[in-house]
C-alpha positions as CSV (number, residue, x, y, z in Angstrom):
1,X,0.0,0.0,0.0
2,X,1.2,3.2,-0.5
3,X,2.3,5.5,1.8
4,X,0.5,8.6,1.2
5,X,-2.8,6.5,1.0
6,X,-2.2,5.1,4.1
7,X,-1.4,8.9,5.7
8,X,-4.7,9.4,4.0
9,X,-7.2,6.7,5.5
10,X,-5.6,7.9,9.2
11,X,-7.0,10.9,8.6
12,X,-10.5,9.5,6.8
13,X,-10.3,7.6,10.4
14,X,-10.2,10.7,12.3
15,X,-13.3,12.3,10.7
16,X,-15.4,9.0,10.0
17,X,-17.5,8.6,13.2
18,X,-18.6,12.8,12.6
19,X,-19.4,11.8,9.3
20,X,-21.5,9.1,10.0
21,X,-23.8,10.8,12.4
22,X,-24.5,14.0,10.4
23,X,-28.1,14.9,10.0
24,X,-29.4,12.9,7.1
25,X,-25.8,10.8,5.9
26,X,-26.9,7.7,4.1
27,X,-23.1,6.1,3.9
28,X,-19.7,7.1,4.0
29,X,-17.5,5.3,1.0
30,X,-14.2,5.7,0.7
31,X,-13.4,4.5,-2.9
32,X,-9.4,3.9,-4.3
33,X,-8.1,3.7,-8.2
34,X,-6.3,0.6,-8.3
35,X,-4.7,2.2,-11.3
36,X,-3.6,6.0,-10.2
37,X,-4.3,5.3,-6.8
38,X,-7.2,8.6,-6.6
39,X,-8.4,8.2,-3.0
40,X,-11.8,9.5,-2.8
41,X,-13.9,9.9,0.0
42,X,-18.0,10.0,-0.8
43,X,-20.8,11.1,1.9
44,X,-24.0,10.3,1.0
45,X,-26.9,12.3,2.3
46,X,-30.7,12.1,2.4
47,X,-31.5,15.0,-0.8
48,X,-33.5,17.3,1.8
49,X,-30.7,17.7,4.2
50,X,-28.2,18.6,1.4
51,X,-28.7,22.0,1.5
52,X,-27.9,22.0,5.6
53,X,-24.6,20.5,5.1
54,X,-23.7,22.9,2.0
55,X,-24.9,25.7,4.7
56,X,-22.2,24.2,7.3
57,X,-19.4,24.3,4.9
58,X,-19.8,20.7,4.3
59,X,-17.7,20.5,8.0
60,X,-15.7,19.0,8.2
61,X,-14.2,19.0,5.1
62,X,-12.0,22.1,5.6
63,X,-10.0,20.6,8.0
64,X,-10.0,17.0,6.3
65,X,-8.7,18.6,2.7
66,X,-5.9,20.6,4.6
67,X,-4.6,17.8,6.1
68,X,-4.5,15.5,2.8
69,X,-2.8,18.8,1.3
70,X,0.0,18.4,4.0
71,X,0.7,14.9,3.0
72,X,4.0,14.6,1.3
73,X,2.9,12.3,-2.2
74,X,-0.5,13.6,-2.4
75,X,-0.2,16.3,-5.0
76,X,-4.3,17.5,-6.1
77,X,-6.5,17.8,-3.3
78,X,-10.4,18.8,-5.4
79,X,-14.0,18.1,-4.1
80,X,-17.1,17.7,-6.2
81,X,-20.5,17.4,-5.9
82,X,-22.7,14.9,-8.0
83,X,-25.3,12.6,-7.6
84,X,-25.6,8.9,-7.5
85,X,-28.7,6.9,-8.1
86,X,-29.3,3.4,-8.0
87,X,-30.6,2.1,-11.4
């Protein structure tokens, strides 16, 4: 495993139980390219408390992209909003 990814899931580990229990949060994913080795994190909320979460800053996401941005390897740190759907 590499090591950046591992510096990475400690700090996925450090945010994960405050994740779980916001207002509305369906799952927490945490999702890894076995080819470029992207590690992406995905929170998935209940549509009507979107808009809650986007009020708070998404918190804690701040704090959780500033420390992925101090990890030595990791070199883009991005977020992005979409929507996934069952099918």
């Amino acid at each position: 495993m590499c090591i950046y990814k591992v510096a990475a899931q400690k700090e996925l580990a450090g945010i994960l139980e405050g994740l779980k229990t916001l207002d509305g949060v369906k799952r927490v994913q945490r999702c890894v390219c076995g080819g470029c080795l992207d590690f992406k994190v995905i929170v998935s909320l209940d549509s009507e408390k979107f808009g809650e979460w986007e009020k708070a800053e998404f918190a804690p996401e701040a704090e959780f992209l500033e420390a992925l941005e101090a990890i030595e390897g990791i070199t883009t740190v991005e977020t992005q909003t979409y929507t996934l759907m069952d099918m």
